[in-house]
C-alpha positions, -999 to +999 in steps of 0.1 A: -073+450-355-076+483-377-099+493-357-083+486-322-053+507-339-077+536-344-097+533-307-063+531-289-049+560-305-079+584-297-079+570-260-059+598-252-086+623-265-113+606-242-089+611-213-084+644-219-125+647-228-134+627-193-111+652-171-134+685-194-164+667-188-157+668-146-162+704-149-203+699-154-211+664-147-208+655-107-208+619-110-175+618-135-161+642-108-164+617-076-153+591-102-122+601-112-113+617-082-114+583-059-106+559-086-067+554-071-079+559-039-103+530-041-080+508-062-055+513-035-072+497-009-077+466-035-045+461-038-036+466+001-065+432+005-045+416-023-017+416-001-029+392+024-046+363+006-028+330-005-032+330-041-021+298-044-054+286-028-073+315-035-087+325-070-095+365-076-126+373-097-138+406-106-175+410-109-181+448-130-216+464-123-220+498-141-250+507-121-276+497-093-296+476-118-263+457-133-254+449-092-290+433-087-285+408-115-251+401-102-259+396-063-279+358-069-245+345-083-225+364-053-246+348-031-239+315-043-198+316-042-177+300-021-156+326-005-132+305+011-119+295-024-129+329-043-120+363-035-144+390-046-137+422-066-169+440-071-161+469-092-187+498-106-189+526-130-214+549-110-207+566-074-243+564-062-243+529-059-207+532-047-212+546-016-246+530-011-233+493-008-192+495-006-189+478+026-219+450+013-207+412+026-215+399-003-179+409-022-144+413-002-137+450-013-151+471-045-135+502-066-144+521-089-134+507-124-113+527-146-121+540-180-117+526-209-084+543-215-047+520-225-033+528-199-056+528-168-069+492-179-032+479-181-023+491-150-056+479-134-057+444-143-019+441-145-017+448-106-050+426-101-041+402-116-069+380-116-082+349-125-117+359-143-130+388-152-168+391-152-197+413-168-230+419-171-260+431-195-246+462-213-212+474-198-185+460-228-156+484-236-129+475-258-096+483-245-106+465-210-116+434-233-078+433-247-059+440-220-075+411-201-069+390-231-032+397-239-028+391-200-044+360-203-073+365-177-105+348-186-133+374-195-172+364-190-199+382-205-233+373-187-265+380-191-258+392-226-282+416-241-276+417-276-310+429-297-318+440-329-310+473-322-279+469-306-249+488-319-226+457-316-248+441-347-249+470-367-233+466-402-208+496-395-198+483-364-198+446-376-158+439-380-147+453-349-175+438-326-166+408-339-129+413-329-144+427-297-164+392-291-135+370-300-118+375-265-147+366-242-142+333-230-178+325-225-208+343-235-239+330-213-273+343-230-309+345-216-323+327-242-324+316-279-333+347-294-305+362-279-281+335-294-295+337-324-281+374-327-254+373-308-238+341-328-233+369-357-203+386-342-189+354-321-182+315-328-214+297-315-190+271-296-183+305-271-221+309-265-247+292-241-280+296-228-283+298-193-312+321-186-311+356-171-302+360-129-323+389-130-352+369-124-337+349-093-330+384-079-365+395-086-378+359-070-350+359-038-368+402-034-403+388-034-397+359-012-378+383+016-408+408+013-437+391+024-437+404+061-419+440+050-440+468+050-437+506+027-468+521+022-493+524+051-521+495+055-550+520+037-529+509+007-544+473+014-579+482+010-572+500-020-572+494-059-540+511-073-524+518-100-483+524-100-469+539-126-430+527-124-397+542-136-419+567-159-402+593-175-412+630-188-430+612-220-448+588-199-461+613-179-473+635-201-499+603-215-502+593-178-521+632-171-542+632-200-554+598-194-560+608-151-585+636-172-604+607-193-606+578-164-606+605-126-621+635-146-634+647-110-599+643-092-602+631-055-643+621-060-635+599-093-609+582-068-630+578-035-655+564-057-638+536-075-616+533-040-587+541-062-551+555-053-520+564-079-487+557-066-463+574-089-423+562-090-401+585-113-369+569-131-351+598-115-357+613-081-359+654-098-374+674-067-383+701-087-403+677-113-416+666-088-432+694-077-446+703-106-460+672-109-481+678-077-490+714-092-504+694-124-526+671-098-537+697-075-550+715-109-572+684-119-584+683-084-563+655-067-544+658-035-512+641-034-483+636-009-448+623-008-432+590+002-408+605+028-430+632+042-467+616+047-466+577+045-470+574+078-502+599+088-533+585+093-548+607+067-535+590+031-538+610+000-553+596-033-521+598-051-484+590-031-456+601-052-423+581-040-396+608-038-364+582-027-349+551-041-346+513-041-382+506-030-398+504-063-393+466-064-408+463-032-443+481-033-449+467-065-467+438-041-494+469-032-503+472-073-536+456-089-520+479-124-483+482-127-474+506-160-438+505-161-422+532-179-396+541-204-414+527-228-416+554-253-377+564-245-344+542-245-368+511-237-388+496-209-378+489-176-383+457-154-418+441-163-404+412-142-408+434-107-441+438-110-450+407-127-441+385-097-470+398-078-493+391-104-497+428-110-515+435-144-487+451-162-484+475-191-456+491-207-450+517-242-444+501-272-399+501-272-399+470-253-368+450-278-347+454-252-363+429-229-368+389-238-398+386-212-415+417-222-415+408-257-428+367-243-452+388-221-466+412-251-467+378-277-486+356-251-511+384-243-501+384-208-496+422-202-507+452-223-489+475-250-496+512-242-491+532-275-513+562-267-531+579-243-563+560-251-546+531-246-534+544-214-571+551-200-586+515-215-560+501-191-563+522-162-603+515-160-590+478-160-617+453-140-592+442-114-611+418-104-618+400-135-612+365-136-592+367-173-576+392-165-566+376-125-550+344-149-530+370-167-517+378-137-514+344-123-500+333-154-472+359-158-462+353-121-459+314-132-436+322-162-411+342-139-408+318-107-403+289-134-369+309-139-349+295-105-312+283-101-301+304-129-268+321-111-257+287-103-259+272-134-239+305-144-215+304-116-209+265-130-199+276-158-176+302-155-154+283-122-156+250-153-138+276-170-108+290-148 
């Protein structure tokens, strides 16, 4: 509790920091200036349910990625006994879903300052509070607590680097921990780790309802087309939610494996689809600048997918699709890999792709299953890189890679309602 002391006395300093910050950060800005405004139309739908008969959850999704693991469970709730808060940390995907059926009205979700959280779940009110993979603050955890709402922590992500198993942090994560009601884990590993800063009676394995999200996308997509039918005919390589560093070992490896540009590409019947993390128009650009200087042409998703005339390298320049052409990859690098840790290896993995990622992958139970059962490839340089992007796609080992990894991730079904079990055992 020292520590609680000390984090709710400097509260008042983030506050203070949050409304500085506004001044040069956009998204903080839209944040803080429609939190009430948002919150006040929650508690205008509050007014007209029976909560006798009618249980409130809040479902929190910090960003895009947090809501995708979270829609398989909203899928699977019965609305005319639940009624849906989805709140959410980031504006973009905000105002890119806030009128979505799958939830009965969404708000932003206050800071993690005394106050706001008091004030937030005092007027809510509700009967479980719900979160996902990453997005644990303190004083939201004891407010709910001392109000006696049930708090759910799913899809934990607690690895070996994670801050709430670091010696320093030790004692107050564990007081953190010790008012979730239920902890439901991915798997064993995750137990294992997470069992150090909460009693093991709180924790169960469930599985992770990222990958039903992953199977309901592929399932939907069959019939949906993105990238024009050339891309059929095609080997390609997409290089996913790469950052600066992964480009830089992408480019010098395009010089070993296409040293010719467009002719190296013709003649293997090659294309590169690259997918940046962030949508940067003005990296972008230069990234085109760094193709057209080896001798590759290149276009852009939302100006030339639709010409006849296809370029030997698309760059995607929008959102949300990544997911989705993944079913047009033979390779699939996925990036980050060398940064804060790799992205979904799951996406592309469900079409059989033959992945590859950089060498941070701890923060991911199926990319470290996928690296330890030689089912995808571990991309520590820019030799590396080139081995794999000369890949034989149609070689028969490397097919039941392919085949095999797509096995391990549809044998991952029914997860959200084994979660959603457990949490309505629980209020």
């Amino acid at each position: 509790m020292f520590y609680y002391c000390i984090y709710f006395l400097i509260t008042p300093l983030l506050y203070l920091f949050l409304h500085f910050l506004k001044f040069f950060n956009q998204k903080i800005y839209i944040h803080l200036k429609n939190e009430k405004v948002t919150f006040k139309k929650v508690k205008n739908k509050l007014k007209h349910i029976d909560r006798t008969n009618t249980k409130v959850l809040i479902f929190h999704a910090a960003s895009a990625g947090e809501y995708e693991q979270i829609k398989p469970i909203l899928n699977k709730i019965d609305k005319s006994k639940y009624f849906i808060i989805q709140t959410f940390s980031s504006p973009t995907i905000y105002n890119s879903i806030k009128d979505n059926e799958l939830f009965d009205v969404c708000c932003y979700h206050p800071y993690d300052i005394w106050w706001g959280s008091y004030m937030f779940f005092n007027s809510i009110k509700p009967d479980a509070y719900i979160i996902t993979r990453h997005d644990i603050w303190p004083m939201h955890l004891f407010i709910a607590y001392r109000l006696n709402i049930k708090t759910f922590y799913i899809n934990a992500n607690i690895h070996k680097n994670s801050i709430w198993i670091k010696p320093f942090i030790h004692n107050f994560s564990k007081t953190i921990f010790s008012y979730f009601t239920l902890v439901c884990v991915p798997s064993e590993m995750i137990k294992d780790k997470i069992k150090t800063i909460i009693s093991e009676e709180k924790v169960i394995i469930t599985g992770d309802s990222r990958f039903e999200q992953v199977i309901n996308r592929y399932t939907k997509n069959s019939e949906n087309k993105y990238l024009h039918d050339n891309f059929l005919d095609s080997n390609n390589i997409i290089f996913g939610s790469y950052d600066q560093y992964d480009e830089k070992i992408i480019l010098n490896s395009i010089d070993y494996c296409f040293p010719n540009g467009d002719k190296d590409l013709e003649e293997k019947n090659s294309r590169l689809i690259f997918v940046p993390h962030e949508i940067d128009y003005q990296g972008i650009k230069q990234l085109q600048n760094n193709l057209k200087g080896r001798g590759i042409s290149s276009s852009l998703y939302t100006e030339n997918n639709n010409n006849d005339k296809i370029s030997n390298v698309l760059i995607v320049d929008t959102v949300g699709i990544l997911a989705d052409i993944y079913k047009y990859a033979n390779l699939a690098y996925i990036g980050s890999g060398f940064g804060a840790g790799v992205h979904s290896v799951i996406e592309p993995g469900i079409y059989g792709c033959i992945v590859s990622f950089g060498p941070n992958i701890d923060l991911l139970d199926e990319a470290i299953y996928i690296y330890q059962n030689n089912l995808g490839y571990m991309i520590n340089d820019k030799i590396d890189m080139c081995r794999f992007m000369k890949n034989n796609y149609s070689d028969s080992l490397e097919e039941s890679k392919g085949n095999a990894l797509k096995e391990y991730i549809l044998s991952h079904k029914n997860i959200s309602k084994t979660v959603l079990n457990h949490i309505e055992s629980c209020i």
